[in-house]
ChimeraX commands (.cxc) that place a marker at each C-alpha (Angstrom):
marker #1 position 75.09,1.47,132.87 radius 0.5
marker #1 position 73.19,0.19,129.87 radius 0.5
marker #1 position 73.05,-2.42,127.87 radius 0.5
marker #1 position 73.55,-3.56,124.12 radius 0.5
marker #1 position 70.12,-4.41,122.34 radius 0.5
marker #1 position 70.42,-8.07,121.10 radius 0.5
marker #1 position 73.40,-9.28,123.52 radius 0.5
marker #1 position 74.49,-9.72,127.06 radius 0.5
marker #1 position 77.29,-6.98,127.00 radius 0.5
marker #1 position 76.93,-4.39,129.42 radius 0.5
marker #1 position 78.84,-0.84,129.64 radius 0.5
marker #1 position 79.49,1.35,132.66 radius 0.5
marker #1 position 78.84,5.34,131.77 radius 0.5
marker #1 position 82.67,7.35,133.30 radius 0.5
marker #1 position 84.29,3.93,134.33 radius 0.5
marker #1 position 87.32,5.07,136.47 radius 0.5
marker #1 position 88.32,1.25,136.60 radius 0.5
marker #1 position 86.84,-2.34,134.37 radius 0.5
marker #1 position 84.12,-4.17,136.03 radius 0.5
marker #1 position 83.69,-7.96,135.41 radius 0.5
marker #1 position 80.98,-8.76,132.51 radius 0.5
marker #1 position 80.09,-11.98,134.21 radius 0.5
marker #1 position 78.76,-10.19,137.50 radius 0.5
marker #1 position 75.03,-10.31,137.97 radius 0.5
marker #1 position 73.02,-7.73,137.07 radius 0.5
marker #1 position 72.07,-5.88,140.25 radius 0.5
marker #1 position 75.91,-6.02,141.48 radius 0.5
marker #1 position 77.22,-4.33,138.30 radius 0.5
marker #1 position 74.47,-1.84,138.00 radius 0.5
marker #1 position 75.37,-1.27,142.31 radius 0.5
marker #1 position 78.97,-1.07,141.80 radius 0.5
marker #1 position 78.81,1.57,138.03 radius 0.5
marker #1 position 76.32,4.14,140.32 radius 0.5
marker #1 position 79.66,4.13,143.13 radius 0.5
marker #1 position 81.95,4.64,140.43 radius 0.5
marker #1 position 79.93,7.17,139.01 radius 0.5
marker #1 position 79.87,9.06,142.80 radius 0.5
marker #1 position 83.55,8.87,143.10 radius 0.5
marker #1 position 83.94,10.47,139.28 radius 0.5
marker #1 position 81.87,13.26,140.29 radius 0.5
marker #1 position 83.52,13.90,143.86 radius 0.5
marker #1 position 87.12,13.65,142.40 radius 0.5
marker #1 position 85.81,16.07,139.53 radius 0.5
marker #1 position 84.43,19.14,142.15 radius 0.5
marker #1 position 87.09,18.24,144.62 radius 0.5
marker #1 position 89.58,19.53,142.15 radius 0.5
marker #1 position 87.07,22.57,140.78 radius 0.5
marker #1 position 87.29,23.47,145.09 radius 0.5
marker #1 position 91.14,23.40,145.38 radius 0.5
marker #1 position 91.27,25.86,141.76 radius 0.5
marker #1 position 88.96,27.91,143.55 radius 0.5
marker #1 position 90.45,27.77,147.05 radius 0.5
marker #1 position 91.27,31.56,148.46 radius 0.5
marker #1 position 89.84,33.26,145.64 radius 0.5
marker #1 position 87.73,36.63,145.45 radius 0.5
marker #1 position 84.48,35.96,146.02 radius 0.5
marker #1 position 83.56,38.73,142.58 radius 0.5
marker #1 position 86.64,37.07,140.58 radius 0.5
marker #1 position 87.60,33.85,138.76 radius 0.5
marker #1 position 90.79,31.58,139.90 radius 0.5
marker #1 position 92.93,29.45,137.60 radius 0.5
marker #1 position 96.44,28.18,137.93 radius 0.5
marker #1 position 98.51,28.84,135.15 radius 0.5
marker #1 position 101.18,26.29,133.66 radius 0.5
marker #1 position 103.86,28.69,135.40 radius 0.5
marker #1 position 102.41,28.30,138.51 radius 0.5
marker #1 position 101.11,31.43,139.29 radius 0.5
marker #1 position 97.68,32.58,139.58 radius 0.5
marker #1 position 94.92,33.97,136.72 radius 0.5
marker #1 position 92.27,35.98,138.25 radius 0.5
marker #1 position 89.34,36.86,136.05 radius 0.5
marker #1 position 87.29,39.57,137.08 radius 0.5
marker #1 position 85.76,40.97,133.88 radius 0.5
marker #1 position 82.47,42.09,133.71 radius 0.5
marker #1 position 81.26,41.38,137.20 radius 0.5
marker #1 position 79.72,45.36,137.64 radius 0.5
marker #1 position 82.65,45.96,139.60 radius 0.5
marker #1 position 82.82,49.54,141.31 radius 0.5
marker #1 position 85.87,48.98,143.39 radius 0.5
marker #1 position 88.81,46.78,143.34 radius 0.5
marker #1 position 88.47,43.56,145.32 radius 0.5
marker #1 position 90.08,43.57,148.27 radius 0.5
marker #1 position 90.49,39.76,148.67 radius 0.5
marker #1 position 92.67,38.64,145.90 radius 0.5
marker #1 position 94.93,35.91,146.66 radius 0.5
marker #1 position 98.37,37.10,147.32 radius 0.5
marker #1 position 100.28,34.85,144.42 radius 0.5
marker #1 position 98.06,36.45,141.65 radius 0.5
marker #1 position 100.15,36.55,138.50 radius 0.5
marker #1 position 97.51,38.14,136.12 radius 0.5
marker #1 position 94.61,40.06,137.34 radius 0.5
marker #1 position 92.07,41.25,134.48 radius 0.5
marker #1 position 89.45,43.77,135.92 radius 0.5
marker #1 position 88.22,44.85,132.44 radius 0.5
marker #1 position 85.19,45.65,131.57 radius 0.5
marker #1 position 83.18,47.06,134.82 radius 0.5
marker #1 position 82.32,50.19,136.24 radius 0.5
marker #1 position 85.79,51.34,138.41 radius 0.5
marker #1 position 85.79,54.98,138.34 radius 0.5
marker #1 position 88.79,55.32,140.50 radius 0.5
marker #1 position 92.04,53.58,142.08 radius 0.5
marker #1 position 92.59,54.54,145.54 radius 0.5
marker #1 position 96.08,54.04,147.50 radius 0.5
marker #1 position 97.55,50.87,147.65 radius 0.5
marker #1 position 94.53,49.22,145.75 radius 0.5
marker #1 position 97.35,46.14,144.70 radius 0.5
marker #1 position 99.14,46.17,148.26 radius 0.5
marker #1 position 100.01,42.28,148.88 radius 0.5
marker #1 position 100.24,41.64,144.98 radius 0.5
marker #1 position 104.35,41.59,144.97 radius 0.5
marker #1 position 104.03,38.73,141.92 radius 0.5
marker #1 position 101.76,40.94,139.42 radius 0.5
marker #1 position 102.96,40.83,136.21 radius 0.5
marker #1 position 99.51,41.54,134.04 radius 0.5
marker #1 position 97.28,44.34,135.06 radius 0.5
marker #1 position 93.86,44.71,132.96 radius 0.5
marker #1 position 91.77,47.72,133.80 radius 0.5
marker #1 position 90.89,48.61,130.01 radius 0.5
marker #1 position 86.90,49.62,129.48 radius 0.5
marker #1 position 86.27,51.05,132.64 radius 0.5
marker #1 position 85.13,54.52,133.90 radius 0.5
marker #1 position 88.62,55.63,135.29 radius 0.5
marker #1 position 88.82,59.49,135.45 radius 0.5
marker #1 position 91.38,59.65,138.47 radius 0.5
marker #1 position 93.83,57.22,140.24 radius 0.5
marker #1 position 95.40,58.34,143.95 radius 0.5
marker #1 position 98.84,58.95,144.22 radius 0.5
marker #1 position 100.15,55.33,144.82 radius 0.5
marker #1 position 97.73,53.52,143.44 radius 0.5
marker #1 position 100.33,51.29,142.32 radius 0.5
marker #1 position 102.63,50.96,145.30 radius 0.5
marker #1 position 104.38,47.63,145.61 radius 0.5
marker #1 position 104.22,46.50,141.88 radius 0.5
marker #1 position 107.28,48.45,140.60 radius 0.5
marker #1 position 109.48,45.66,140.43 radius 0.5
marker #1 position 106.91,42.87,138.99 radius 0.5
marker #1 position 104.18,44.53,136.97 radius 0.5
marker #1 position 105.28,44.50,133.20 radius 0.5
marker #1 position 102.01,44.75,131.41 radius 0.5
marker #1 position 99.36,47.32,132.13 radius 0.5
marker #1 position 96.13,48.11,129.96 radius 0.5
marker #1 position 94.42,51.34,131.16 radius 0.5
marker #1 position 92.79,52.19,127.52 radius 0.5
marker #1 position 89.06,52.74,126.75 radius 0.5
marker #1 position 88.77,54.74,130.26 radius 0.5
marker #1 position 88.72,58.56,131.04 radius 0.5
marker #1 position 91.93,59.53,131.87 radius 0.5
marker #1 position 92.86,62.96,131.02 radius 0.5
marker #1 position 96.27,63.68,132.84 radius 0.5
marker #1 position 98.62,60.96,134.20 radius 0.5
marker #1 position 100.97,62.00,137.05 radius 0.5
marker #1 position 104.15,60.36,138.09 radius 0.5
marker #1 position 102.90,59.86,141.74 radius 0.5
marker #1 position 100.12,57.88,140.72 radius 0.5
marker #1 position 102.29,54.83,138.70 radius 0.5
marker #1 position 105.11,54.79,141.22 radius 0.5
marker #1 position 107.91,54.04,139.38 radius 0.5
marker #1 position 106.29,51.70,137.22 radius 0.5
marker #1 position 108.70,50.69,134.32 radius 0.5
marker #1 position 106.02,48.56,132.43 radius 0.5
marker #1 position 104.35,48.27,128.85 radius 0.5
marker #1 position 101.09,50.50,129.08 radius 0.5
marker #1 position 98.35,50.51,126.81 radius 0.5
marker #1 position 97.16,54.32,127.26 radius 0.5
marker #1 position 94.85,54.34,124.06 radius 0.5
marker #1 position 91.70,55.77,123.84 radius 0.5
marker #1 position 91.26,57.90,126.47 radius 0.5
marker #1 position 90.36,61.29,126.37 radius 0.5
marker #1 position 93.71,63.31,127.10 radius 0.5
marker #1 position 94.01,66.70,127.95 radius 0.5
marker #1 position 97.59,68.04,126.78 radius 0.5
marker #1 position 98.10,71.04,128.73 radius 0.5
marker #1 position 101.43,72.31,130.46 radius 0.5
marker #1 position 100.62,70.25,133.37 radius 0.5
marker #1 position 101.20,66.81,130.78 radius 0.5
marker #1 position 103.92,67.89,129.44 radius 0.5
marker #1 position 105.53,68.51,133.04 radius 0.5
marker #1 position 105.06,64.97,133.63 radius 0.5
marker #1 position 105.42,63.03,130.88 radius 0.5
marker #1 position 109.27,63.31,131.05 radius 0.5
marker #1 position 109.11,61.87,134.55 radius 0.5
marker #1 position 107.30,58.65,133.91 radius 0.5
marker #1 position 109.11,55.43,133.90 radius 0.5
marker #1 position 106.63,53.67,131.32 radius 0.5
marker #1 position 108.40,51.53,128.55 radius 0.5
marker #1 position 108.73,54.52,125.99 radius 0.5
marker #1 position 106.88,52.98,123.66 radius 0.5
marker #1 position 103.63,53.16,125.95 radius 0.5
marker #1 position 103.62,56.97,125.81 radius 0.5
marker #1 position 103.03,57.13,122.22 radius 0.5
marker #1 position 99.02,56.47,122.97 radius 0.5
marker #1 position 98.22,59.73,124.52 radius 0.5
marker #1 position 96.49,61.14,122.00 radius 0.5
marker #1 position 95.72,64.58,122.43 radius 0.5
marker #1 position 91.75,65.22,122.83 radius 0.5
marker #1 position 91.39,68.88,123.84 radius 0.5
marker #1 position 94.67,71.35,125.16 radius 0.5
marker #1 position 95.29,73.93,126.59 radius 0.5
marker #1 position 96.32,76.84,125.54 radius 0.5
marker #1 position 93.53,76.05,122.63 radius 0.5
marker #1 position 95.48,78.34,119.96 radius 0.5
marker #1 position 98.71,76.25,120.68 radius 0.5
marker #1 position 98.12,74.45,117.22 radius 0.5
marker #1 position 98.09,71.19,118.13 radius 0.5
marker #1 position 96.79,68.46,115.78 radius 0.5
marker #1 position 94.37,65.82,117.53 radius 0.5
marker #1 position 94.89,62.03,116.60 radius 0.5
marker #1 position 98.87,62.77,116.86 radius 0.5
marker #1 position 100.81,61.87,120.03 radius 0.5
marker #1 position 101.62,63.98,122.87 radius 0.5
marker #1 position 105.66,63.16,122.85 radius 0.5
marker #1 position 105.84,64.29,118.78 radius 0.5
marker #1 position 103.86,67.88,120.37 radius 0.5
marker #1 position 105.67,68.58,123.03 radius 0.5
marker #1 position 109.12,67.78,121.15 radius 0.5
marker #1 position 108.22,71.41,119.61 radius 0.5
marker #1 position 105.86,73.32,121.36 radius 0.5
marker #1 position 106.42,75.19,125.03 radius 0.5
marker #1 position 102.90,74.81,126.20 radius 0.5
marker #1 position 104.08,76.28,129.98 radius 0.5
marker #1 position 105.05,79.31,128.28 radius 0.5
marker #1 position 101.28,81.10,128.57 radius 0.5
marker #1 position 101.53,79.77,132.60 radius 0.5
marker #1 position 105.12,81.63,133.02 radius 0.5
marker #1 position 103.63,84.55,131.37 radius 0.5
marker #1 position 101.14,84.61,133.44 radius 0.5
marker #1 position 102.98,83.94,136.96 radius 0.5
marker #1 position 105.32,87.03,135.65 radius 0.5
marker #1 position 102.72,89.15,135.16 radius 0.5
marker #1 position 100.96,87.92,138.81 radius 0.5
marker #1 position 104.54,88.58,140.22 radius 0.5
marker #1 position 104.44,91.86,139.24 radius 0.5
marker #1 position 101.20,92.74,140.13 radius 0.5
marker #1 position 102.25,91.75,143.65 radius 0.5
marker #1 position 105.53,93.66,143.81 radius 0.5
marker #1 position 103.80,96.68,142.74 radius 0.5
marker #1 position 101.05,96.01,145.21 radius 0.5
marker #1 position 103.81,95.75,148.10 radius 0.5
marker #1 position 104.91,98.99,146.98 radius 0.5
marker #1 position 102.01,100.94,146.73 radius 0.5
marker #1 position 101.75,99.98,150.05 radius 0.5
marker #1 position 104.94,100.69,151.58 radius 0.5
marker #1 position 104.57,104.62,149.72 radius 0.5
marker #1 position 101.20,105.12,151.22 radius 0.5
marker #1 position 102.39,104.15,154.84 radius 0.5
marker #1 position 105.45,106.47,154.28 radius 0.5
marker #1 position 103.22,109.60,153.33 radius 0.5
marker #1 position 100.62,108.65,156.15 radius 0.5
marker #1 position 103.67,108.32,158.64 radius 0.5
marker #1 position 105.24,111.96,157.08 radius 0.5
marker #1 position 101.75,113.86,157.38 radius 0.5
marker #1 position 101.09,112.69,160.83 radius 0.5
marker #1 position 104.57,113.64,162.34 radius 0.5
marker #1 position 103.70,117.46,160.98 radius 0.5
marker #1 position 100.51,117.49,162.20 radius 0.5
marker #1 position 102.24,116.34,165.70 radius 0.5
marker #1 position 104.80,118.70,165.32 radius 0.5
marker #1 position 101.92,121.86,164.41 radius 0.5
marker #1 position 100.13,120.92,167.65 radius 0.5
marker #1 position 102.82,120.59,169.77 radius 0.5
marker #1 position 104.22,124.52,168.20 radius 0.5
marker #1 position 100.64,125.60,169.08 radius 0.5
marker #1 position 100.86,124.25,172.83 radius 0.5
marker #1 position 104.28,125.77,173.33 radius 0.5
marker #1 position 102.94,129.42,172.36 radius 0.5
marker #1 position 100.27,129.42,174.66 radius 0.5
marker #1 position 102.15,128.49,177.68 radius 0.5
marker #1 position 102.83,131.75,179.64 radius 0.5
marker #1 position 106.13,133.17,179.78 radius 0.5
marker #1 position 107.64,135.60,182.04 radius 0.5
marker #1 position 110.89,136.40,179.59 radius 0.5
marker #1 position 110.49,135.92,175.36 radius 0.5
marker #1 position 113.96,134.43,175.06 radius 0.5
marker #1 position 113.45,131.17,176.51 radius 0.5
marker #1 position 110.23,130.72,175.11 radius 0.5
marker #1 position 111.55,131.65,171.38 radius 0.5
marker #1 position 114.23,129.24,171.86 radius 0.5
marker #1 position 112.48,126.55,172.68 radius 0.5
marker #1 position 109.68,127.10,169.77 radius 0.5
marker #1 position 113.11,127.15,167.27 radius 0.5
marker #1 position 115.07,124.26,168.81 radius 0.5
marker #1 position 111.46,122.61,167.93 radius 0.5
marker #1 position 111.07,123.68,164.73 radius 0.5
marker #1 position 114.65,122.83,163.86 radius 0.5
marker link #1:1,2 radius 0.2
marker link #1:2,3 radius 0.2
marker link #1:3,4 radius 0.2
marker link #1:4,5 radius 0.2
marker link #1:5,6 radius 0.2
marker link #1:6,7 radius 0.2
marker link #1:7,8 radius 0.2
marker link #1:8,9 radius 0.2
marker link #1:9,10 radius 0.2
marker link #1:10,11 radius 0.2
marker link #1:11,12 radius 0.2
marker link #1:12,13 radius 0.2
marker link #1:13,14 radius 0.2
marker link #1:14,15 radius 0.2
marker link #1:15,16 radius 0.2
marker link #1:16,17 radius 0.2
marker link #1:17,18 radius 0.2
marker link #1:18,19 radius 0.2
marker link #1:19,20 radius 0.2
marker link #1:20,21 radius 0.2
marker link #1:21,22 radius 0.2
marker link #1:22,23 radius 0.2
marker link #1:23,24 radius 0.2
marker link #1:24,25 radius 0.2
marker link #1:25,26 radius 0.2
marker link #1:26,27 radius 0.2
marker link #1:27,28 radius 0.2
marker link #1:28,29 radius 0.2
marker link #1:29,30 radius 0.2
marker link #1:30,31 radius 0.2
marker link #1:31,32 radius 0.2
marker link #1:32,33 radius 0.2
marker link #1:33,34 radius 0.2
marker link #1:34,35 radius 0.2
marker link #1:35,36 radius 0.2
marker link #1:36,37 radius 0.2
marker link #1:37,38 radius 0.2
marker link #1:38,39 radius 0.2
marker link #1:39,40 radius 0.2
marker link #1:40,41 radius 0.2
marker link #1:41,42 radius 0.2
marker link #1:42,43 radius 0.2
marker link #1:43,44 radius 0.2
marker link #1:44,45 radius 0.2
marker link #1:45,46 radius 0.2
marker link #1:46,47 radius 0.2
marker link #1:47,48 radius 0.2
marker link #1:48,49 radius 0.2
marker link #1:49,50 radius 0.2
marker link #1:50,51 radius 0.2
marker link #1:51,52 radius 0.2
marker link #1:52,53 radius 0.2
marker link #1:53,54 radius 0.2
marker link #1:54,55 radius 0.2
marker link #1:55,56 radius 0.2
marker link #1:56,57 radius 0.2
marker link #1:57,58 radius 0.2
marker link #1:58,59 radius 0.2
marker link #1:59,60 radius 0.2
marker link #1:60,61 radius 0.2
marker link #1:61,62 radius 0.2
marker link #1:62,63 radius 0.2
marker link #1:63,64 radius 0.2
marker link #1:64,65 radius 0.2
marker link #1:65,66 radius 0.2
marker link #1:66,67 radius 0.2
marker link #1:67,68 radius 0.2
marker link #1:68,69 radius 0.2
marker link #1:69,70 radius 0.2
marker link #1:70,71 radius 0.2
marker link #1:71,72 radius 0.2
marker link #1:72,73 radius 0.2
marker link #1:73,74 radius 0.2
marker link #1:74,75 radius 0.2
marker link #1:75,76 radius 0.2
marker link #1:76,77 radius 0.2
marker link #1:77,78 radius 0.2
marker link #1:78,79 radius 0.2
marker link #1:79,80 radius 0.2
marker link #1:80,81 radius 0.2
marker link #1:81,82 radius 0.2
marker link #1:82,83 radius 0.2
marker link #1:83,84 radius 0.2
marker link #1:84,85 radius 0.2
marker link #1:85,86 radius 0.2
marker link #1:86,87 radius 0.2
marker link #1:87,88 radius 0.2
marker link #1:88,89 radius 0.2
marker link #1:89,90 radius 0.2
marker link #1:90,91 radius 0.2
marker link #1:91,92 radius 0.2
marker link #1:92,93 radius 0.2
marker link #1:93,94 radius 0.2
marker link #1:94,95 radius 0.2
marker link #1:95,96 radius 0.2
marker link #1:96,97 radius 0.2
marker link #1:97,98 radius 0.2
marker link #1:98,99 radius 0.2
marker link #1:99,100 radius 0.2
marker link #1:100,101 radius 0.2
marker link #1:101,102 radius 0.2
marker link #1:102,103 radius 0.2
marker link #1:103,104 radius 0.2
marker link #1:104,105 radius 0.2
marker link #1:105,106 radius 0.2
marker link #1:106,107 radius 0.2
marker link #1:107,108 radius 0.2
marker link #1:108,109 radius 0.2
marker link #1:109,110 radius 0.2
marker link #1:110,111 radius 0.2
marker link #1:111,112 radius 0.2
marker link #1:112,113 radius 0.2
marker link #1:113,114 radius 0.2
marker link #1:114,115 radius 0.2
marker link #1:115,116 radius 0.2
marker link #1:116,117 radius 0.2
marker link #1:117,118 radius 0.2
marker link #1:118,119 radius 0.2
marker link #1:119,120 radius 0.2
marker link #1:120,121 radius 0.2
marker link #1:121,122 radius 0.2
marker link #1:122,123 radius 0.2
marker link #1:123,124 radius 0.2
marker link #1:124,125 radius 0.2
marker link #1:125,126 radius 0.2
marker link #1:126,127 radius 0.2
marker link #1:127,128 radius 0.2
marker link #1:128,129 radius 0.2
marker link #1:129,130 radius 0.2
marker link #1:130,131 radius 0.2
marker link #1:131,132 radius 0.2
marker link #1:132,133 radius 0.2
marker link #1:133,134 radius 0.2
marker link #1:134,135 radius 0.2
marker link #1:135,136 radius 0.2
marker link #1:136,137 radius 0.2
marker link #1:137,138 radius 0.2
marker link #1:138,139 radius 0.2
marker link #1:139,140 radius 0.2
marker link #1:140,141 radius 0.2
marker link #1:141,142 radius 0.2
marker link #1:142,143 radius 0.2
marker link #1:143,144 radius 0.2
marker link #1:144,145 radius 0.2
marker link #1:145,146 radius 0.2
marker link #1:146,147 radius 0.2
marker link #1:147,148 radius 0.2
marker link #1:148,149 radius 0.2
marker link #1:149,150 radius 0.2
marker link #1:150,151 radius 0.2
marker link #1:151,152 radius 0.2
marker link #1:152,153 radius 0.2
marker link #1:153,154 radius 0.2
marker link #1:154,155 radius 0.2
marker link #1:155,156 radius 0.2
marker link #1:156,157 radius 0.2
marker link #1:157,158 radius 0.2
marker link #1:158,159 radius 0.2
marker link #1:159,160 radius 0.2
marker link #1:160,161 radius 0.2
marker link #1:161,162 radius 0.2
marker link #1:162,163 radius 0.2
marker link #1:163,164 radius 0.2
marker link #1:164,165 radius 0.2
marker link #1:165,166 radius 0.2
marker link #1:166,167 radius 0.2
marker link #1:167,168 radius 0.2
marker link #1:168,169 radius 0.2
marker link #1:169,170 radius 0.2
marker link #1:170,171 radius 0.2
marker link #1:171,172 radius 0.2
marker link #1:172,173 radius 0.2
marker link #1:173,174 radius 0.2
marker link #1:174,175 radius 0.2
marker link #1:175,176 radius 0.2
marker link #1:176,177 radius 0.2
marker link #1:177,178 radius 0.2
marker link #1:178,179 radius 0.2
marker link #1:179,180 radius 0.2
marker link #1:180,181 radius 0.2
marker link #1:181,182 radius 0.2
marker link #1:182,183 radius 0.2
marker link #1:183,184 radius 0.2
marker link #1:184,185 radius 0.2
marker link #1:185,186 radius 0.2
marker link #1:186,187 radius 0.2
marker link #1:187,188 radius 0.2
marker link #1:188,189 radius 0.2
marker link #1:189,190 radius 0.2
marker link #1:190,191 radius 0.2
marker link #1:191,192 radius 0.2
marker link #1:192,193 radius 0.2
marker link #1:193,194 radius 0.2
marker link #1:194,195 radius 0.2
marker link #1:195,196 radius 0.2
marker link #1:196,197 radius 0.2
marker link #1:197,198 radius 0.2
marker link #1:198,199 radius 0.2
marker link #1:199,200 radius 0.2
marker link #1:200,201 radius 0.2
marker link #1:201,202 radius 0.2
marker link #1:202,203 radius 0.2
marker link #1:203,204 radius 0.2
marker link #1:204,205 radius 0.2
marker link #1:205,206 radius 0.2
marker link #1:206,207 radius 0.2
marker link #1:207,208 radius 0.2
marker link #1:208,209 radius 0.2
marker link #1:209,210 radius 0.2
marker link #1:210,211 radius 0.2
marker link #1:211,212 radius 0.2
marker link #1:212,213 radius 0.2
marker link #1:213,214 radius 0.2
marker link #1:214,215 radius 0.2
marker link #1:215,216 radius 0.2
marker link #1:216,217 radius 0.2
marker link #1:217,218 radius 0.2
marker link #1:218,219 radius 0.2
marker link #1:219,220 radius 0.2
marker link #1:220,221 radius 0.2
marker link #1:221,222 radius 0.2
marker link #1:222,223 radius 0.2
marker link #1:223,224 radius 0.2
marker link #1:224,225 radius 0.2
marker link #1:225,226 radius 0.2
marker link #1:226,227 radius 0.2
marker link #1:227,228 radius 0.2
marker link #1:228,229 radius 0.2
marker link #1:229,230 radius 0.2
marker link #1:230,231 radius 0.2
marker link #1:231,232 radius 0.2
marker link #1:232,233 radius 0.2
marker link #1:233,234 radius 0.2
marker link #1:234,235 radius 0.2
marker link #1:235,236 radius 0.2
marker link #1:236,237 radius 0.2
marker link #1:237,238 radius 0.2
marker link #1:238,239 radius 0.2
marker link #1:239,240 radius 0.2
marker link #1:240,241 radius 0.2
marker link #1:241,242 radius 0.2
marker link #1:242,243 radius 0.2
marker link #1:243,244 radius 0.2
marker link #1:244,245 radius 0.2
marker link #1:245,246 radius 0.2
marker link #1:246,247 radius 0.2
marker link #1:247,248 radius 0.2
marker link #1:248,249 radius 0.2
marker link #1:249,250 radius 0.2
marker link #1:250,251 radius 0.2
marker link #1:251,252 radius 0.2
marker link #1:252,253 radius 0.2
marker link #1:253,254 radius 0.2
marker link #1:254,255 radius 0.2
marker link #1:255,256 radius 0.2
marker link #1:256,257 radius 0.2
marker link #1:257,258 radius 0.2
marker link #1:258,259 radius 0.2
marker link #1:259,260 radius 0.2
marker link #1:260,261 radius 0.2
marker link #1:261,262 radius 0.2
marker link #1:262,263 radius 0.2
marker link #1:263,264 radius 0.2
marker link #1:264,265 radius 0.2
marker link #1:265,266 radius 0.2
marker link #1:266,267 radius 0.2
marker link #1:267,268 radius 0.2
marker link #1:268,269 radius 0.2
marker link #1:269,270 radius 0.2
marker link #1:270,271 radius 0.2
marker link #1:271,272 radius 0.2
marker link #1:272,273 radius 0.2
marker link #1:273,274 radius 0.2
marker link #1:274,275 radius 0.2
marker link #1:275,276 radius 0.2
marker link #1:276,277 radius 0.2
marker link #1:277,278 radius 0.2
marker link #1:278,279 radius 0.2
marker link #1:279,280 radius 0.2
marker link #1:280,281 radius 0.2
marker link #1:281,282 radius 0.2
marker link #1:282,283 radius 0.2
marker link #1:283,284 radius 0.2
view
C-alpha cells in the first residue's frame, strides 16, 4: 500500500479486487496485506498443479495441446528418469551425460511425439530401447553423441524424423546390413556421415553420406571372402581328418591280421593240411 506525496489517495500493490478510498487507514493497509496473501497463494497454487507428478530431475509444463513438456536438459543426467509422467508429449534430455539407453527406457510413454537426446555421451542403445513409441514418436534428435552403428533392434520400428548428425559413424558391412532395414523417415538417414570404415581401402569419401556409398560399393564382399576361405579351411580340415583315421584304421587291421598269422603257426599240428588251410582261408 502506499501513498501519493501531497494528497490523500492511497494505492494497493497486486489488487485482486478495489478497496474503498474513504476507509481508515489501518483497515485499508489490514485488508491490501490479505489481498496481497491470497495473490501469492493463488500464484504457487497454480506453479504446484504445473508441477504435480513430475520427475523430480525434470521440468513440467502443459502445452496449449494439452499434453505435457518435460525439460530435462542439462541436469548431469546419467540415466533416464524413471518417473516421467505418463501423458508426456515432448521429453528433451539434451545436454547431460547418458552414455547408454537400456530396454524399455520410454515404457509408459504411449503419447511421445518429441524425443531430445542430442549432446550426450551415447555410444550404445539396448535392443528395444524404444519399445512402445512406434506408433507416436515422430521426432527424434540423437546428434552430437557417439554412435557408431545403429541396428534395427534398437529403434523398433520407429518410422520417425531422426536427426543422426554428428556422430562418429563407422560404415562397415555391418551398416550397410542394416541400414536397409530401418524404418526412419528416409530423409533421416542422409546424416550418417561416414567417420572411419571398414575395409579402409574401400575408397570411401568422409563428409558424404552412407546411403550415396553403399548405393555403389559391396563393403560385405571382404567378409564373404573371408567366410569362403574359413569354409574351406574347415572342409579341408574335416578331411584331413577323415584320411588320417582311414590309414590309422587300414595299418592297424594288418598289424592284427600279422599277429594273428604268427599265433596260428605256432600252434602245434599233428597233420600240415589243416593247419595250411586255415593260415590261407586267413590270409584270403
Amino acid at each position: 500500500m502506499v501513498q501519493g506525496p501531497g494528497s490523500s489517495r492511497r494505492v494497493c500493490l497486486y489488487p485482486t479486487m478495489p478497496l474503498p478510498a474513504e476507509w481508515p487507514m489501518g483497515r485499508f493497509a489490514v485488508a491490501c496485506l490479505l489481498l496481497h496473501s491470497l495473490t501469492l497463494t493463488s500464484t504457487a497454487t497454480g506453479l504446484r498443479r504445473e508441477t504435480a507428478g513430475c520427475s523430480e530431475s525434470c521440468y513440467c509444463s502443459e502445452a496449449a495441446d494439452g499434453g505435457r513438456t518435460v525439460r530435462c536438459s542439462n541436469m548431469h543426467l546419467a540415466e533416464v528418469p524413471r518417473d516421467l509422467p505418463n501423458d508426456t508429449r515432448r521429453l528433451y534430455l539434451d545436454g547431460n551425460l547418458l552414455v547408454t539407453i537400456p530396454s524399455d527406457a520410454f515404457a509408459g510413454l504411449g503419447l511421445l511425439s518429441e524425443l531430445d537426446l542430442s549432446h550426450n555421451e551415447l555410444t550404445h542403445m539396448e535392443p528395444g530401447a524404444f519399445r512402445g513409441l512406434a506408433r507416436s514418436l515422430r521426432s527424434l534428435d540423437l546428434s552430437s553423441n557417439r554412435l557408431t552403428t545403429l541396428e534395427p533392434e534398437v529403434l523398433g520400428g520407429l518410422r520417425a524424423q531422426a536427426n543422426l548428425t554428428h556422430n562418429p559413424w563407422h560404415c562397415d558391412c555391418r551398416l550397410q546390413v542394416s541400414m536397409p532395414r530401418l524404418d526412419l523417415d528416409p530423409a533421416s538417414l542422409a546424416g550418417v556421415v561416414c567417420h572411419t570404415s571398414e575395409p579402409k581401402d574401400a575408397g570411401i569419401d568422409m563428409g558424404v553420406p552412407f546411403v550415396m556409398v553403399a548405393a555403389d560399393l559391396d563393403l560385405c564382399g571382404g567378409v564373404k571372402r573371408t567366410t569362403d576361405v574359413a569354409m574351406l579351411v574347415t572342409m579341408f580340415g574335416w578331411f584331413a581328418m577323415v584320411i588320417s583315421y582311414l590309414v590309422y584304421y587300414v595299418r592297424h587291421n594288418q598289424e592284427d591280421t600279422r599277429r594273428h598269422l604268427e599265433y596260428l603257426k605256432s600252434l602245434p599240428s599233428k597233420q600240415g593240411g589243416p593247419v595250411e588251410t586255415s593260415i590261407l582261408s586267413t590270409v584270403v
